[in-house]
PyMOL CGO cylinders between C-alpha atoms (Angstrom):
from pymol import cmd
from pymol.cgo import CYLINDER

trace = [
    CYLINDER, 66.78, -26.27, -69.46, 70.56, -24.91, -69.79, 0.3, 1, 1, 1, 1, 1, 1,
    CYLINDER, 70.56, -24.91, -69.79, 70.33, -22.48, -72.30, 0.3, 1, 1, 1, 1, 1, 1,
    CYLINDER, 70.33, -22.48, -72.30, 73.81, -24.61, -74.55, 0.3, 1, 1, 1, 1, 1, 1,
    CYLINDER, 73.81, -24.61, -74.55, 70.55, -27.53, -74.88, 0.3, 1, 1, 1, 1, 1, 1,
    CYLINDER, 70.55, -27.53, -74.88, 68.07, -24.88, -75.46, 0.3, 1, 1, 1, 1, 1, 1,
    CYLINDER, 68.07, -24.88, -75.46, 70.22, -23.28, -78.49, 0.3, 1, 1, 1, 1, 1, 1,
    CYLINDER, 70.22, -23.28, -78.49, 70.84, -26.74, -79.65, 0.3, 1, 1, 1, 1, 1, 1,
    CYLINDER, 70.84, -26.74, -79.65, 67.38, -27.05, -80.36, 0.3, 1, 1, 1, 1, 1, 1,
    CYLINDER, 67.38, -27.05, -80.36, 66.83, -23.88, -82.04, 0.3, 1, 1, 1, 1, 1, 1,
    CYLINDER, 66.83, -23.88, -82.04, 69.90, -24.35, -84.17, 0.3, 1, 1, 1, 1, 1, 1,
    CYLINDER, 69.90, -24.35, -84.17, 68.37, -28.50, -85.22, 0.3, 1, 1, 1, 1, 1, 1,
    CYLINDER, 68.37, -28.50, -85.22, 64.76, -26.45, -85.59, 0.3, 1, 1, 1, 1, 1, 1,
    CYLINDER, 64.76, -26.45, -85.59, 66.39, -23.88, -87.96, 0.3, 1, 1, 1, 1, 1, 1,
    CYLINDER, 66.39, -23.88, -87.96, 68.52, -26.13, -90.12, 0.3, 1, 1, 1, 1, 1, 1,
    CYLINDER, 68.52, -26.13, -90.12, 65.36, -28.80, -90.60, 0.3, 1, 1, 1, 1, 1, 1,
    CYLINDER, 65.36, -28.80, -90.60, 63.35, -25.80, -91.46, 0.3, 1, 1, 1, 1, 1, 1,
    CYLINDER, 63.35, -25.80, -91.46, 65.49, -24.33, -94.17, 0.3, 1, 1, 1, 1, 1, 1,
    CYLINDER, 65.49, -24.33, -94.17, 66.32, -28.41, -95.41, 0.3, 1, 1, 1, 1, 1, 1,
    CYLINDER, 66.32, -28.41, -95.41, 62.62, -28.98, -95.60, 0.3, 1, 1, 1, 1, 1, 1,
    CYLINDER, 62.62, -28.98, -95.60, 61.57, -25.75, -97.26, 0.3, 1, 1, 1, 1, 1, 1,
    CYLINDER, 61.57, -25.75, -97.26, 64.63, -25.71, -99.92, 0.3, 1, 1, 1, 1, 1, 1,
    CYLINDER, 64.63, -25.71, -99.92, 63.37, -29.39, -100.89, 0.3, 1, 1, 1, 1, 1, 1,
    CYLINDER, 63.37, -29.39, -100.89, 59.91, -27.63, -101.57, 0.3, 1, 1, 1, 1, 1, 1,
    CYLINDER, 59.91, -27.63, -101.57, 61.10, -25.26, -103.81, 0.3, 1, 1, 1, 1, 1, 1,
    CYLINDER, 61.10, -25.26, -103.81, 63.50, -27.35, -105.78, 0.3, 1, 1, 1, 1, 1, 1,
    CYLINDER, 63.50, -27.35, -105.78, 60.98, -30.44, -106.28, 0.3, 1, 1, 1, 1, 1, 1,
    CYLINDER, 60.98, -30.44, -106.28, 59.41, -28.23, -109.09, 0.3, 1, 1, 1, 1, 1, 1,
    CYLINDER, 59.41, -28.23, -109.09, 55.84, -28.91, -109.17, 0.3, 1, 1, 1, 1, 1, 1,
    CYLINDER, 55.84, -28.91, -109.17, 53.68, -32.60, -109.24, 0.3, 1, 1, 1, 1, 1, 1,
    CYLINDER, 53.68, -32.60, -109.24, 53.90, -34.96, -112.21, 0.3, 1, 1, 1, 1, 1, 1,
    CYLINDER, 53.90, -34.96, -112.21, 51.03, -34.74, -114.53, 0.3, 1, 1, 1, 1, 1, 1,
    CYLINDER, 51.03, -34.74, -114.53, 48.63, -37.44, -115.06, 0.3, 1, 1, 1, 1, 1, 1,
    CYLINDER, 48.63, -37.44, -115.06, 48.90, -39.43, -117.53, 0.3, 1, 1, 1, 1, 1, 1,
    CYLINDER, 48.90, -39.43, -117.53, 46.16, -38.30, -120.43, 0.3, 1, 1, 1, 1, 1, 1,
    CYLINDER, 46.16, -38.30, -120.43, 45.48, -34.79, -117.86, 0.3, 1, 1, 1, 1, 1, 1,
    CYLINDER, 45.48, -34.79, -117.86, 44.13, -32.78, -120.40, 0.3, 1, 1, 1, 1, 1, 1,
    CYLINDER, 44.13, -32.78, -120.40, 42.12, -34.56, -122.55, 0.3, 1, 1, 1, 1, 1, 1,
    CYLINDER, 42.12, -34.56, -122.55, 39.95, -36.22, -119.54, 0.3, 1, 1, 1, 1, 1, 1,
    CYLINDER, 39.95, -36.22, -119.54, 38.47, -32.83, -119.88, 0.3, 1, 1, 1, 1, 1, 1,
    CYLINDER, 38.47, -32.83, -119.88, 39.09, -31.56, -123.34, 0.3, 1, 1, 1, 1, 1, 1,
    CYLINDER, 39.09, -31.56, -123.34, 38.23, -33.24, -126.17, 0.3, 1, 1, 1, 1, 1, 1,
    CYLINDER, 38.23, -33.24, -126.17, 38.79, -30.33, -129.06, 0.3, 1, 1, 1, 1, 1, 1,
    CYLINDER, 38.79, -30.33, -129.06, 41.75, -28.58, -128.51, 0.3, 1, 1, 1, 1, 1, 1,
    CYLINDER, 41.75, -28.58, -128.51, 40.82, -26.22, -131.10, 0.3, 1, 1, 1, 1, 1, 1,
    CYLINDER, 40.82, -26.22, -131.10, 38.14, -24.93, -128.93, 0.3, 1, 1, 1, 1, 1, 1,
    CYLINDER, 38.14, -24.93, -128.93, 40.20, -23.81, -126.10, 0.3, 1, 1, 1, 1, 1, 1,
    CYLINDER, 40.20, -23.81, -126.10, 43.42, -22.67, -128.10, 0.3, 1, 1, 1, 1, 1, 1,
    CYLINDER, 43.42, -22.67, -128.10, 43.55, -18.80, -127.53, 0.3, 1, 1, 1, 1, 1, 1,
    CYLINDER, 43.55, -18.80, -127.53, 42.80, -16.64, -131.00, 0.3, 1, 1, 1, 1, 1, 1,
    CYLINDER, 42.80, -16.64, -131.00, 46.62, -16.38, -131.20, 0.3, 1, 1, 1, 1, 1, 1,
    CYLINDER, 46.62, -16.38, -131.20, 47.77, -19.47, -130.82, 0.3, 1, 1, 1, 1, 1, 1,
    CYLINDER, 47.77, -19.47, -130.82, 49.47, -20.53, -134.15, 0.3, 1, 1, 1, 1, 1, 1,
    CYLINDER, 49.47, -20.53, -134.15, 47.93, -23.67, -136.14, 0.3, 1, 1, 1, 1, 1, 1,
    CYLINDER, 47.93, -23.67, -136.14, 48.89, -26.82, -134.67, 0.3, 1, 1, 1, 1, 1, 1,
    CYLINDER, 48.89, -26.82, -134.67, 47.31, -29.24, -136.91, 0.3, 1, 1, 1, 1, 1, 1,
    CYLINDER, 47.31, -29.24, -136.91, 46.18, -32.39, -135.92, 0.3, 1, 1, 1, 1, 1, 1,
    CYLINDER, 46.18, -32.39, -135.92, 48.48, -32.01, -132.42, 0.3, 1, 1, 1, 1, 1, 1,
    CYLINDER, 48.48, -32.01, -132.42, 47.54, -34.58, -129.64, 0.3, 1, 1, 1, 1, 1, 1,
    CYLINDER, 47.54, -34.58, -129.64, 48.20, -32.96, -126.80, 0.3, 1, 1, 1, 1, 1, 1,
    CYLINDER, 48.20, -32.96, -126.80, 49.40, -29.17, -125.64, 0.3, 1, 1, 1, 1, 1, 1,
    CYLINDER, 49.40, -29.17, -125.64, 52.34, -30.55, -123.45, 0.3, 1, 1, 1, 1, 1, 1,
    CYLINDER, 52.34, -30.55, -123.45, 53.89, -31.84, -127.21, 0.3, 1, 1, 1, 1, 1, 1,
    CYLINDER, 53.89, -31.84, -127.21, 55.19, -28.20, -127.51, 0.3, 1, 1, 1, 1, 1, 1,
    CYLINDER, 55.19, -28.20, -127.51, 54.73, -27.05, -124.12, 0.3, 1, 1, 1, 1, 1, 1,
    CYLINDER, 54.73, -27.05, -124.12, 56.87, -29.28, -122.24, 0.3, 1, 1, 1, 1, 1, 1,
    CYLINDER, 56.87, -29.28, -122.24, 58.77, -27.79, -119.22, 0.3, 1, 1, 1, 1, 1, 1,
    CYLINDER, 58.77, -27.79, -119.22, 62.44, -27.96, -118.70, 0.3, 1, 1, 1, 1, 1, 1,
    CYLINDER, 62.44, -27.96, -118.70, 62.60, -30.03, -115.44, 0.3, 1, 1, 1, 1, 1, 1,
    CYLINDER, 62.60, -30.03, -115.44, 66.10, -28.56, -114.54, 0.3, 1, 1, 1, 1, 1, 1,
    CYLINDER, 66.10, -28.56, -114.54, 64.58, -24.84, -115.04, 0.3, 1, 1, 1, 1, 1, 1,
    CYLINDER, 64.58, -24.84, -115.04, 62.62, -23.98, -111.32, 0.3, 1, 1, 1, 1, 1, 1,
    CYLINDER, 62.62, -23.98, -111.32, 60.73, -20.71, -112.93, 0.3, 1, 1, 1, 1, 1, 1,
    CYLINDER, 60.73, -20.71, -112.93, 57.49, -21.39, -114.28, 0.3, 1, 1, 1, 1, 1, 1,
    CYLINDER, 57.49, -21.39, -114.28, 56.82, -21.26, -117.90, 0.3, 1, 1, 1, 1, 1, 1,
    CYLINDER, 56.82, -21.26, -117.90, 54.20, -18.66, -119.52, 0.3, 1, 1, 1, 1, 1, 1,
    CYLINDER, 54.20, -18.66, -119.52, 52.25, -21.83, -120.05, 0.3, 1, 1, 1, 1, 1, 1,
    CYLINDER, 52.25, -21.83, -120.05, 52.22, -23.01, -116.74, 0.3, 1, 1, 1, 1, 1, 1,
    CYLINDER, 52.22, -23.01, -116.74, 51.47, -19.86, -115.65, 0.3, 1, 1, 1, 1, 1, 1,
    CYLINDER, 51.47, -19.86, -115.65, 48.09, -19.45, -118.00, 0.3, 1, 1, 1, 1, 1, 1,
    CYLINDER, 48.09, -19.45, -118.00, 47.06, -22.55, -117.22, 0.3, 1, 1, 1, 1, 1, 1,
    CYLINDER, 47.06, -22.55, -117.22, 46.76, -22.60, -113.70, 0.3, 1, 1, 1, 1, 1, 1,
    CYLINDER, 46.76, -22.60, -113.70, 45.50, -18.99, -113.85, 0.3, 1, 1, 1, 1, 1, 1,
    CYLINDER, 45.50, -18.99, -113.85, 42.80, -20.30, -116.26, 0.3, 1, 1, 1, 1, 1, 1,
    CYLINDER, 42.80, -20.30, -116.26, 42.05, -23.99, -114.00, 0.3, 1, 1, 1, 1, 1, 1,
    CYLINDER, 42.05, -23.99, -114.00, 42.12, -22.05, -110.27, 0.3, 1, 1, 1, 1, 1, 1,
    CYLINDER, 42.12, -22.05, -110.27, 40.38, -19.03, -110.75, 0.3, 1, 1, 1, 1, 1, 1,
    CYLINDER, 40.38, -19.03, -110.75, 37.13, -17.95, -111.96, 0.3, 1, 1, 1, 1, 1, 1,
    CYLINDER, 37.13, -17.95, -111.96, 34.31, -20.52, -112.34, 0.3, 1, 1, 1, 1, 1, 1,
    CYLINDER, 34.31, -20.52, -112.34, 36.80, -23.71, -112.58, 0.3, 1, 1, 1, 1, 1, 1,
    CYLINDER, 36.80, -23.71, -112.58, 38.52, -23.89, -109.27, 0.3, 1, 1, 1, 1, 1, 1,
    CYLINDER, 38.52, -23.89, -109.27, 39.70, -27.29, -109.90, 0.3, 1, 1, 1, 1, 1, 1,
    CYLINDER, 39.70, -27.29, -109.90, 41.99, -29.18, -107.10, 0.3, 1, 1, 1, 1, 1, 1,
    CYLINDER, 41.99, -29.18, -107.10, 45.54, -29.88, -108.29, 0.3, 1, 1, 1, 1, 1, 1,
    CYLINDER, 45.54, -29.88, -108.29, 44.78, -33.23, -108.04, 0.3, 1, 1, 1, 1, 1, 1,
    CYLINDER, 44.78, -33.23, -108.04, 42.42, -33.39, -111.13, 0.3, 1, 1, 1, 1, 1, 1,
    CYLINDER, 42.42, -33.39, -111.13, 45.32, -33.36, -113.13, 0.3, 1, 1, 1, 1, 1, 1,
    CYLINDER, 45.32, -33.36, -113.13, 48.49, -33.58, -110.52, 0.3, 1, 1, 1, 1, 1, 1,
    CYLINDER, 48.49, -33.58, -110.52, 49.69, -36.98, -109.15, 0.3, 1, 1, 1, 1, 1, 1,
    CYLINDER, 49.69, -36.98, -109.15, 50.67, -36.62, -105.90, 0.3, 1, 1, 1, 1, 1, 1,
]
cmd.load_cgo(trace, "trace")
């Protein structure tokens, strides 16, 4: 192989690379299921941390903790809840509450 066909490649290899892996991080992460929380948890109450403020009689947490879809950083939220679904004794699969 000429080594004009063999740079060709590497440049198409490189730019498909970087196209594929900068529509990664810009998709943001899965959409939610619909209902994702509560097919677990019935009593929000009992999971809230001690700190949380009252809520009420609040359906769901993603009513206050919705994420801004054009912000790419995870929220605090997002953060504790994966921490709290992915690690310890839970190691749940994204797709118990992810649609993929």
């Amino acid at each position: 192989m000429h080594v004009r066909q063999k740079n060709g490649i590497y440049t198409c290899a490189t730019m498909l690379t970087c196209v594929l892996m900068s529509t990664v991080v810009l998709a943001g992460e899965p959409p939610l299921k619909e209902n994702a929380c509560s097919a677990c948890h019935k009593d929000y109450i009992k999971i809230m941390p001690q700190k949380h403020p009252e809520v009420g009689s609040v359906k769901a947490c993603l009513s206050c903790h919705t994420p801004d879809p054009a912000d790419h950083e995870p929220t605090n939220f997002s953060v504790e809840i994966h921490k709290v679904h992915k690690a310890g004794k839970n190691e749940l699969k994204c797709a118990a509450c992810h649609s993929f």
